[in-house]
TORGU-191634 format. One record per residue: residue in one letter; x, y, z of N, C-alpha, C in turn. Coordinates in steps of 0.1 Angstrom, whole numbers, plus 5000, padded with zeros to 4 digits. Layout:
BEGIN
AXYZXYZXYZ
...
//
This chain:
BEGIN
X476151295223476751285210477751395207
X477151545208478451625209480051615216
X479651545229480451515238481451415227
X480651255226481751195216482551235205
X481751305197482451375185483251445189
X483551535203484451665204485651575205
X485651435216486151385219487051285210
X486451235199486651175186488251285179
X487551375180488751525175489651525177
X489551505193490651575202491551535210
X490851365211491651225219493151245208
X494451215215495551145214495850995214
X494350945219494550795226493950695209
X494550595206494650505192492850425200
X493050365212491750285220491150425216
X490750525221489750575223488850665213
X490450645202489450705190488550555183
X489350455180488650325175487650275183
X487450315197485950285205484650375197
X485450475197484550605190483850505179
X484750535170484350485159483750355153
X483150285164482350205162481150195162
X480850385167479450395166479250525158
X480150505149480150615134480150545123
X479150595113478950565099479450635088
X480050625078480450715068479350725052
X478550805055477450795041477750885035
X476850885023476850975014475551095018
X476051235016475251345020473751315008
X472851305015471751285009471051425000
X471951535002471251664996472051664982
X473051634983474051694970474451524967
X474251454970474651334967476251244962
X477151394975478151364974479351504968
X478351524958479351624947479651764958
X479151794971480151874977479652004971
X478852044965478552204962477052224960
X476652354959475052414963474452354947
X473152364945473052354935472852484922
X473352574932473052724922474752674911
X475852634923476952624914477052524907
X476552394906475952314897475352304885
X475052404885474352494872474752544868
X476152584869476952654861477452534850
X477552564841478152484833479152504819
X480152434815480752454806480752354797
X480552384784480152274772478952144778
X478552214785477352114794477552014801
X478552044806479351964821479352054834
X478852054840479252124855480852054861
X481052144868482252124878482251974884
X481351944891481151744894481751744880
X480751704874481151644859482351614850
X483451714853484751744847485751644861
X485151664876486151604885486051504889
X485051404882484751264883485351184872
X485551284864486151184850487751164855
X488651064849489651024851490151124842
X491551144845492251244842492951254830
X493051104821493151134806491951164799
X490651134802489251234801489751324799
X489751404808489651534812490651614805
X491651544799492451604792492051684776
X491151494776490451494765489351584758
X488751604769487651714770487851844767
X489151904775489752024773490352084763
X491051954756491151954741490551954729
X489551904733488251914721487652014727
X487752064736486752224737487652344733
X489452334728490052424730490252424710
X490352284707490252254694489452304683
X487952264689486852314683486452424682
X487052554691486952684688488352734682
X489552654682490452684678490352724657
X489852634654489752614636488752724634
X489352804622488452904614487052824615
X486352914617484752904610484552794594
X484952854587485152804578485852684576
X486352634577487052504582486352344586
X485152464599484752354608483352324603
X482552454594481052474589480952394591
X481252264579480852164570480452024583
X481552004588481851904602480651954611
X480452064614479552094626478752044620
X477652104609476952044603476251884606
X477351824602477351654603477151634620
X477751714626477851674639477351734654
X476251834648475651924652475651894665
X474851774670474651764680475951694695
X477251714686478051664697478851834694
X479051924686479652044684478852174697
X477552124693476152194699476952224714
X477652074721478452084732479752154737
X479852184726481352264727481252394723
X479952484726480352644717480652724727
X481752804724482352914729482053034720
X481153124730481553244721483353294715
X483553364707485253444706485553494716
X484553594723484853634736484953564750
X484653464751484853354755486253254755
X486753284744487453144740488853264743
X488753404745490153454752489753444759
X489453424771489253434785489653264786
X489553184781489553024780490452974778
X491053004766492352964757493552984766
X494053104773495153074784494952994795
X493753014804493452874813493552754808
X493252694798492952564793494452514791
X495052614783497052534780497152534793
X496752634808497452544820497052454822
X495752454824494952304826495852154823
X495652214805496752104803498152034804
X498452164805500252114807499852054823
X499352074829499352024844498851894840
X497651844839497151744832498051634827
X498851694820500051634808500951584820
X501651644831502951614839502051534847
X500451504854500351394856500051214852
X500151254838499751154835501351144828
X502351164826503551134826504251064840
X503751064849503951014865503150894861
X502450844851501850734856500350744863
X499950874866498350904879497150894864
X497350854852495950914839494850834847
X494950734854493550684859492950714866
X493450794878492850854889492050974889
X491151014894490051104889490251254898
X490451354895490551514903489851504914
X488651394916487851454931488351324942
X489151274934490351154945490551174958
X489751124969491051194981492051164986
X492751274990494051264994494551125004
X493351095016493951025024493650865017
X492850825004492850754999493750684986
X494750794990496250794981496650694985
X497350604974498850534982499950584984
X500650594990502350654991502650664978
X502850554970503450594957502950724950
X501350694948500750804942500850944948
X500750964960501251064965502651184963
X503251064964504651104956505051164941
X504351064939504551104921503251234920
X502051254928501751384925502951554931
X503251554938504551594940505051614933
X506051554926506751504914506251594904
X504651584902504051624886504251764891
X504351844905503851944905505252034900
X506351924908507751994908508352024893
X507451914882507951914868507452064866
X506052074868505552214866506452294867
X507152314874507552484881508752464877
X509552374867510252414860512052464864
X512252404878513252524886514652434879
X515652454878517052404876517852434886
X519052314887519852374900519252324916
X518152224912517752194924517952074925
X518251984942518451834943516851784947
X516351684941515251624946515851454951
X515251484956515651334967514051284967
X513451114967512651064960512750924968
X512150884980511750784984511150694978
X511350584971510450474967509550544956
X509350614944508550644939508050564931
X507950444931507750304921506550254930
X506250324940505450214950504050214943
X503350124939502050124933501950124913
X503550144910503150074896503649964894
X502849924880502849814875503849834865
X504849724862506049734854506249834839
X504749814834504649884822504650054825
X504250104837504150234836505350304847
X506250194844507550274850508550324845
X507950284829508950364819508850514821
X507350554821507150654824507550734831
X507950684844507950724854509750764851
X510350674850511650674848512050794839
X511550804824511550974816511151054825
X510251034830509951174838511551254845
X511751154856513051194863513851234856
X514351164844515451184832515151324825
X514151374828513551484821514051584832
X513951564848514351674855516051684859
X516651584852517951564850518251674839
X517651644830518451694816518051854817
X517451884824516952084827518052114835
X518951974840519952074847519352074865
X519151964869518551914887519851784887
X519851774901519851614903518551574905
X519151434908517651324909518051244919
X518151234938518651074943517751034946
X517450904942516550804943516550664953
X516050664957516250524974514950424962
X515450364958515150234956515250114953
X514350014951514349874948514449784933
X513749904927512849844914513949844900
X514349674898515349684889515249764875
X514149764865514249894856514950014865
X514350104873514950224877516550194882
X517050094890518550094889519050094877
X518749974872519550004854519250124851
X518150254846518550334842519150504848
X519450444861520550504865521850534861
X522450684864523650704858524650664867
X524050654881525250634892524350554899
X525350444906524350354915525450384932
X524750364944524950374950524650254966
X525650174968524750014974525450054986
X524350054999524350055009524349905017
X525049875027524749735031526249685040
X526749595042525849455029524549365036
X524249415054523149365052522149495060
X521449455069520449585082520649585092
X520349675096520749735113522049735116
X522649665124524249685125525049605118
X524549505111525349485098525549505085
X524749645084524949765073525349895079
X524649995066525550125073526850155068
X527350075058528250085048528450095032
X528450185026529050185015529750115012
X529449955001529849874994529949894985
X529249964974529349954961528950124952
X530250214947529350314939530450264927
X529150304915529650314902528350284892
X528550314882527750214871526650144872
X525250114865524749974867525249874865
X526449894851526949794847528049764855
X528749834864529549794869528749734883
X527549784882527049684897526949544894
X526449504881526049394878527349304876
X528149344878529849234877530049294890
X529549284900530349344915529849234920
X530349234936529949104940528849124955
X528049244951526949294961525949214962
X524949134969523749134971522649184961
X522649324958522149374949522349344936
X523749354929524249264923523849174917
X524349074922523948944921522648924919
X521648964926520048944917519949024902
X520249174900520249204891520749164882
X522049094879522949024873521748854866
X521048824877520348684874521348554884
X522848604885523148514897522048444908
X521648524914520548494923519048564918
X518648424923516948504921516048434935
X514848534928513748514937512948394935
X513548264939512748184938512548084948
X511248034955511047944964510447834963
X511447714962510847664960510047584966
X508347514959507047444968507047294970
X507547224974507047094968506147064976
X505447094985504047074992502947094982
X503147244977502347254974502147194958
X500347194960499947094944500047194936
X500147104925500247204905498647234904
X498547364903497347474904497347474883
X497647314874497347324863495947284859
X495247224870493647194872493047314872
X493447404873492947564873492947634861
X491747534850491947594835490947724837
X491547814825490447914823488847874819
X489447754811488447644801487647644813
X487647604820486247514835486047664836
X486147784835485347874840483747874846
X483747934859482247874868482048004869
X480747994861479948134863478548114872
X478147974875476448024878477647904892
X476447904901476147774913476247644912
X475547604898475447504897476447424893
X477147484886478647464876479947424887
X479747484902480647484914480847324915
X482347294913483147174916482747144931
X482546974929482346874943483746894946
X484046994956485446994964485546844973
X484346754970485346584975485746524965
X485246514951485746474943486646514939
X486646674935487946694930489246774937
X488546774950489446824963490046934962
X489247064955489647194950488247254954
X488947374962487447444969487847604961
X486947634958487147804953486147874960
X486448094959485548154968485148204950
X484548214951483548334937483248484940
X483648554931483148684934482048654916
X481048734924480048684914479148844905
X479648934893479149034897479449174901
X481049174904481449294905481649374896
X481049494906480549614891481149774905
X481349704914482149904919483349944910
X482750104910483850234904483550114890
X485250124882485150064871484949924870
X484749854874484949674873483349684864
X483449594857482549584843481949474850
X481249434858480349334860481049174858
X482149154864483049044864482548964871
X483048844866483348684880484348674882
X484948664891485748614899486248524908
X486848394903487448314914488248264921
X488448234928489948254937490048094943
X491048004938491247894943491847874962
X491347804969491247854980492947704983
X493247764996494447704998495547694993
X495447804981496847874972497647994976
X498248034972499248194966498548264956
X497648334953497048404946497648524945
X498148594932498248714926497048784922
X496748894926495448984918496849114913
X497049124898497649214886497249254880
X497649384875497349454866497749584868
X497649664857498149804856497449894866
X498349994863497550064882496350094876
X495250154885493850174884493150104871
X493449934874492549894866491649784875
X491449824888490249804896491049684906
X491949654911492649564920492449604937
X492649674940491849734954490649754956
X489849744945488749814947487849614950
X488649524935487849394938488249364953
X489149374958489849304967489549344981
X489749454982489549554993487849634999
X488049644985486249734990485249644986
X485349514981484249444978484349334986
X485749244983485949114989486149135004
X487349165005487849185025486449285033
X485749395027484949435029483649355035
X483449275024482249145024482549035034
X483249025037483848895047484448985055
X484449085059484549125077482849185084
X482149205073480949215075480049085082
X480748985070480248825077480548795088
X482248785090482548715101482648795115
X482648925111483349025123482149105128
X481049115116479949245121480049385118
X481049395107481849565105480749655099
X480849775099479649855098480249935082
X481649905077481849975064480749875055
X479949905045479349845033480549775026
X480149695022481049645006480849704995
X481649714983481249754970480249684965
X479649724952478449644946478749514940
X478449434941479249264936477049224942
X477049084932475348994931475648904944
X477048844946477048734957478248714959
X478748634968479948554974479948434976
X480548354968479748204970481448094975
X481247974982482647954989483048005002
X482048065012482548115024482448035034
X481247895026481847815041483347725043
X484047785033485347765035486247785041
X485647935043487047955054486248025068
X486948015076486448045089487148225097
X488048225088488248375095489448455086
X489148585083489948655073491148775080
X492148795075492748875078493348995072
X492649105074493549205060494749275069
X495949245058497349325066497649465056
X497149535058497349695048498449735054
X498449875049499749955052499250075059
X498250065064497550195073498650155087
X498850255097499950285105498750195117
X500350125123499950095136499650165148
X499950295147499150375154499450505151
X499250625160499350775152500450855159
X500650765173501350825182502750755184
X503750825194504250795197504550685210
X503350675213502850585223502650425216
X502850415205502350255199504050245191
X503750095198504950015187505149865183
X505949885178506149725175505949655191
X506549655199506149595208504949575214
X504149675216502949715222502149625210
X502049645197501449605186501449455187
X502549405189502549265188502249195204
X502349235211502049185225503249155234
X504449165228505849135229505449225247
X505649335245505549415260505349395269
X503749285267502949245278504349175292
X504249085282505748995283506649055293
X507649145284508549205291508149265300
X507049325304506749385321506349305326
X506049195323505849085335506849045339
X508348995333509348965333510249095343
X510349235341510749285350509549315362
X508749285366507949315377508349225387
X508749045381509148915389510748995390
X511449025388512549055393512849055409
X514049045413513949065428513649165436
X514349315428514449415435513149495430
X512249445420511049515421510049435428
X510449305430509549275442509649285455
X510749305455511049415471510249535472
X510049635459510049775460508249735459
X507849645454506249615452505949645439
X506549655431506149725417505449615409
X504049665404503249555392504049575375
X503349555368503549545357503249665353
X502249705359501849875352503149955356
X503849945364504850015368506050075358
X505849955347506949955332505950015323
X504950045325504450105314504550255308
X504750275300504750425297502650455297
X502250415293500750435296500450455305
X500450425318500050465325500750545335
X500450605349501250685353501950595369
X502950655376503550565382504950575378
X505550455367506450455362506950545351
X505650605346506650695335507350835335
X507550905327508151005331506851075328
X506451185341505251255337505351395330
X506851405327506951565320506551565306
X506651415300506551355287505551305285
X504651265297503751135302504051005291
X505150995292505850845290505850805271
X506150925267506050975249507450955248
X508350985250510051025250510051165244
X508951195240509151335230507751415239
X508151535231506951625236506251705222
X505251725220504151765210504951915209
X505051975199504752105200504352185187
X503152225187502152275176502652365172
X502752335156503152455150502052505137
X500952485142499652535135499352555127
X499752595111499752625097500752475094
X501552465105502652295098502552185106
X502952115100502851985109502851985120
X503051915129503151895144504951865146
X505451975155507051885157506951805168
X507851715173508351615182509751615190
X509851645197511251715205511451635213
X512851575219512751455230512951585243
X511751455252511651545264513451555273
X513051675282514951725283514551665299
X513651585306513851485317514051435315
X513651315310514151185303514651125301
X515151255283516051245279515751125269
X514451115264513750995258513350905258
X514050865275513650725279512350705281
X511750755290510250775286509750755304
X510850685311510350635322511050745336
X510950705349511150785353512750715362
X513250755369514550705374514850555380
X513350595392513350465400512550335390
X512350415381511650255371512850205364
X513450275363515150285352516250165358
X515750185372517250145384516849965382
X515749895381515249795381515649745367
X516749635364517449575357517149415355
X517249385343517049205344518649225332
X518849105339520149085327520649145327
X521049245331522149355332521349565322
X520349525325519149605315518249665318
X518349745316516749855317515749835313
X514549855313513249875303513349945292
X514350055291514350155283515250125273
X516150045279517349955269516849835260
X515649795268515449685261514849715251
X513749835250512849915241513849955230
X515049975230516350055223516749945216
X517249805223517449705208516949675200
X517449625190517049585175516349455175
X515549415168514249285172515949165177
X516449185160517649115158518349065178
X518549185181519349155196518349095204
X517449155203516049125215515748955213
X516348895202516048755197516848695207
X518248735205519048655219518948675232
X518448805228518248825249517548765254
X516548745246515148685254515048535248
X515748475245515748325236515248205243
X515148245261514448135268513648175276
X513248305270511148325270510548275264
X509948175259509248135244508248245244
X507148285248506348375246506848505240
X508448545244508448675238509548605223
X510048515226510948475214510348425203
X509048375202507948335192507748475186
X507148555193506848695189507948765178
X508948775183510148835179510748765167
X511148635167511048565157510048585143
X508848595148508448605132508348735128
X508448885135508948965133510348985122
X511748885130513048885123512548775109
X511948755110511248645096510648695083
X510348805087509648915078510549045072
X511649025083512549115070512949205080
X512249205094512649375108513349345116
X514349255117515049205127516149365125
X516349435118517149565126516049685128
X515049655128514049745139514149745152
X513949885160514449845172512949825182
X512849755193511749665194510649805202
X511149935205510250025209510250095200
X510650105184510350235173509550315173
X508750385173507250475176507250455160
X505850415160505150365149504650505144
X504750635143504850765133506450745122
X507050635130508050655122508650535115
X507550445109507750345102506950375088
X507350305081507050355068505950205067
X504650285054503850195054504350005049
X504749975043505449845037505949785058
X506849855064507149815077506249795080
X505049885088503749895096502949745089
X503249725074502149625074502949535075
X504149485076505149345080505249315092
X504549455101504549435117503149345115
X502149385113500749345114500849225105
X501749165098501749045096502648965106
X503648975110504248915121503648865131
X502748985137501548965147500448835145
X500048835131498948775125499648585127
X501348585119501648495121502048415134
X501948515145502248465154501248415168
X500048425162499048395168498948205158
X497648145174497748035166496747995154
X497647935146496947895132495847855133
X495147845129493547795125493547735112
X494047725103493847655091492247775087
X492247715068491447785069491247935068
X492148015067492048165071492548205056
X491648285055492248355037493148515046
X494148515040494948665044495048715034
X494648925029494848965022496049095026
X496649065013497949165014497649255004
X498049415011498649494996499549534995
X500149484983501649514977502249524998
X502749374994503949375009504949385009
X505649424994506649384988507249564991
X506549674993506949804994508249845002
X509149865002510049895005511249775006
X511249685002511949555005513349524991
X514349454996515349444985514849304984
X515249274974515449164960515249024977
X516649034984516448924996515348905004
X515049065009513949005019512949015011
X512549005000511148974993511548814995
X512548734992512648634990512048555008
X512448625016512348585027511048585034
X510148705024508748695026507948625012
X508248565007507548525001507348345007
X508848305015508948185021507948195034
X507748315040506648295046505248275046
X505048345037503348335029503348215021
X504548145018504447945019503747945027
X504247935037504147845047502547915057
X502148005054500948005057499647905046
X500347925030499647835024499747665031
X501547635031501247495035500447415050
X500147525052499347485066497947505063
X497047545052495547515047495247675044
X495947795046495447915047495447945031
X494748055030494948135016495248245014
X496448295006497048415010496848484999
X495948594995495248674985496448784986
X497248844971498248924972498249054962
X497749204965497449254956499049304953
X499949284941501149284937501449334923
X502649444921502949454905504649384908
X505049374922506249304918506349154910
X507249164901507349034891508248884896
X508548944907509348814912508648764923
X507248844928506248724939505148704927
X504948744920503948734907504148584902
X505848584900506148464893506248294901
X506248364916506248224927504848224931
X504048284928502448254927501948114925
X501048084930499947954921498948004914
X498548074915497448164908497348294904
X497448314886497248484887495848524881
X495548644891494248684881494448864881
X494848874862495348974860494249064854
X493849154859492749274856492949414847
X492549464838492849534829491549574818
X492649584804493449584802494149744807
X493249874804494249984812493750004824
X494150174833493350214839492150284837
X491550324850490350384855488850314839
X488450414830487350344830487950214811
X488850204811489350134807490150004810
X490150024823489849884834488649814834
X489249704843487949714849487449544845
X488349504838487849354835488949264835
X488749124829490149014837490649004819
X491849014820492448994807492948884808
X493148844818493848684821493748624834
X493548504836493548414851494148294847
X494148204856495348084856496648094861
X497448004859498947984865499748054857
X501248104859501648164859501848184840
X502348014839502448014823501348044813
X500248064818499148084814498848244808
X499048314822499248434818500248504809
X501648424812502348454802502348404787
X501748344780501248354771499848404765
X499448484776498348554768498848694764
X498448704751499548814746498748924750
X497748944751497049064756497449154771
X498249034777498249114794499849194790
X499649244798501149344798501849294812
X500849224820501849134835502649054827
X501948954817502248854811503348874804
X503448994796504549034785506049054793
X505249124806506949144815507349054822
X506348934829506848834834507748734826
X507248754812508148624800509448644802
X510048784801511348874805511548794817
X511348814828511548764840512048624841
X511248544835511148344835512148334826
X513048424815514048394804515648324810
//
């Protein structure tokens, strides 16, 4: 056991840590029950909260708390007599000695101003004892952000990757003042994104294009939003409403048989899928983190949207209870599911697929090729060559994995590790090489006028023609260029794909295996990094997995796959413990008339 654990640590290899980890459990520590401290410091307590107690609450809580404890010693004696009095026993909770309340009163205004800048980012639902690797990108970012608002500097450029990744339309006003706030102190602000609010309230727009990989890479458009929207950009044009995001179904059936009215709460209530040729799965009962004890059902052989405002329980139904629950069924997985009574509808489908945005691997050893199977391929293809079957060379011979062919100064990385111990790890290209990865006499062996190392260096886009009368590798490649990566180049090292890519690779893969009908696929937010087109381009593929019998479950706050949906079920009404229940389900017009959803309110905008 020590042996595997050192080895768990210390492996570089993606196989050999995931072997590991099939005979590791993740529980809760049975002594402290999680909360991470002794119980002498447990006991410590303030207004009769310990430390757990203050870093479990969600962070407009906590705001809240701090303010009524800073409040309530704040007002003369006199003032408050009367109120305590009446309220003895919730005041009883809050007493600070005087000598106390200066030792208090300057910690607490930090407390809160920090407090304050993150819930200005949009984070009030998320709880202080959150972990980090349970962040999304977005959120990550914007905690960043809240820290940079803190410290208050002028004269600085902040540069801002996708900071929209993970809200929901309503809290990106927020988000958008925020920036405008480190503008007006006297900063810039450049922003790389997608999300039409944040271009419009831009002062300068900047359009790169006009398409990817080597048919971008140009400066087409600076000026104005308004002058973007009378230009004749790509970008443009959707913003403008010229072009939109829309695909159209005619396969698929009107999802208006999908009243809220038939709501099926018990077993028995479950529709004869022969008579009415409509099969649904039930979540029956979910009650993890905040979800209030819901039902949930999901029409099976549709487009399903799961919405709502951030942390108002949409990963948690979907991910930790549902995809959790059904890889346990079908697969034998050893994570638990969240707390949910039942799952009813599973003899419907025969096999599930979750495509997240966790990285296809850690190293520089994994890629899109390797990931998809594409490689297999191509070292079979240079091994039949002439002159490697002269020389005797197998297929392992092209591999950087193994040894033989690769370059052993690198052991077939293109780069070399070099630890820099308080920082990240850097990556240097090896100076044999020279990045290729392989070694000379693997290099000299050509198909088509090409290397292994060249062929790893094209773009999916080029790799489509080269290889056009392989079918096994041109199937592959193809639904890769179908998802939006055709100027990816087909050896990238997957440390250097960004999550939204990594999960469009792991769907390419998924699509390119054969269909089974029947298969529910869940997505989160796929839409991460993508312009106005290629959402349109993926949304025509998650058709076409529906029109072939599959069901494609979509956790989404973008409003333009929201609105080509057959099914929303929108969760709310806010975050963390003011989540947590369904404010609306049905078709699309459905939700948009329910005046309570805030999906609903922004999508009406949308459909005008």
């Amino acid at each position: 056991m020590p042996w595997l654990e050192r080895r768990y640590h210390e492996t570089e290899s993606d196989w050999a840590r995931e072997e590991i980890e099939q005979y590791m459990v993740e529980k809760k520590c049975e002594v402290c029950q999680g909360k991470r401290l002794k119980p002498e410091v447990l006991a410590v307590k303030v207004a009769r909260k310990s430390i757990d107690d203050v870093v479990t609450m969600s962070i407009d809580k906590v705001k809240g708390f701090f303010e009524e404890l800073l409040e309530v010693r704040s007002m003369k004696y006199e003032e408050k007599k009367h109120e305590e009095t009446e309220k003895s026993s919730k005041s009883s909770d809050f007493k600070l000695q005087t000598s106390d309340l200066k030792i208090a009163q300057p910690i607490i205004k930090e407390i809160l101003n920090r407090l304050q800048f993150l819930i200005d980012v949009g984070l009030d639902y998320l709880t202080l004892n959150r972990r980090t690797d349970t962040l999304a990108g977005g959120e990550e970012q914007r905690i960043r952000l809240a820290t940079q608002i803190g410290s208050k500097l002028t004269g600085v450029l902040y540069i801002l990757d996708e900071p929209s990744v993970g809200l929901h339309a309503r809290d990106q006003n927020r988000l958008i003042e925020t920036l405008k706030k480190l503008r007006d102190i006297g900063n810039s602000v450049i922003v790389v994104e997608h999300d039409p609010q944040t271009i419009r309230e831009a002062d300068w727009v900047i359009d790169v294009g006009p398409g990817a990989g080597k048919h971008g890479g140009r400066i087409i458009f600076t000026g104005t939003p308004k002058a973007l929207l009378k230009g004749h950009t790509l970008t443009g044009e959707y913003l403008s409403g010229r072009k939109k995001v829309e695909v159209k179904n005619p396969k698929s059936a009107s999802c208006e048989a999908y009243s809220p009215k038939g709501y099926i709460r018990n077993s028995k209530q479950i529709p004869n899928s022969k008579s009415q040729n409509l099969k649904y799965l039930f979540i029956k009962g979910a009650t993890e983190h905040n979800l209030k004890n819901i039902d949930v059902k999901i029409p099976l052989a549709k487009f399903v949207c799961v919405t709502g405002v951030s942390g108002s329980g949409k990963s948690t139904l979907v991910n930790d209870i549902l995809a959790r629950a059904l890889f346990k069924k079908f697969y034998n997985a050893k994570d638990e599911p969240g707390s949910f009574k039942e799952i009813l509808g599973l003899e419907f489908l025969n096999k599930v697929v979750l495509v997240d945005q966790s990285p296809i691997g850690r190293t520089p050893r994994s890629n899109p090729a390797t990931y998809t199977g594409v490689f297999s391929y191509v070292r079979d293809i240079f091994a039949k060559t002439r002159e490697a079957r002269i020389r005797g060379y197998q297929p392992g011979r092209f591999s950087f994995n193994v040894k033989g062919g690769r370059c052993e100064a690198c052991e077939g990385q293109g780069v070399k590790k070099i630890e820099m111990y308080f920082l990240p790890d850097v990556y240097v290209e090896c100076q044999e090489c020279k990045g290729k990865r392989f070694n000379l006499e693997t290099l000299s062996i050509e198909y088509k006028g090409k290397n292994i190392a060249e062929v790893l260096e094209m773009t999916i886009e080029d790799a489509l023609e080269f290889f056009k009368n392989i079918p096994g590798i041109y199937h592959k490649l193809k639904t890769l260029n179908d998802v939006g990566l055709g100027y990816m180049e087909v050896g990238q090292s997957a440390p250097s794909l960004s999550g939204g890519e990594a999960q469009r690779v792991k769907l390419a893969t998924e699509l390119s295996k054969k269909a089974t009908g029947n298969t529910l696929y869940i997505l989160d937010e796929p839409t991460t990094g993508l312009h106005f087109d290629d959402i349109k381009k993926l949304i025509s593929v998650l058709r076409g997995l529906v029109d072939k019998g599959n069901t494609v479950l979509v956790i989404e706050h973008n409003l333009d796959v929201i609105k080509n949906s057959d099914w929303v079920i929108d969760l709310g009404p806010e975050g963390g413990e003011e989540g947590g229940k369904i404010v609306s389900e049905g078709t699309v017009l459905q939700v948009v008339n329910n005046k309570k959803s805030y999906t609903g309110q922004f999508l009406k905008k949308t459909l005008k």
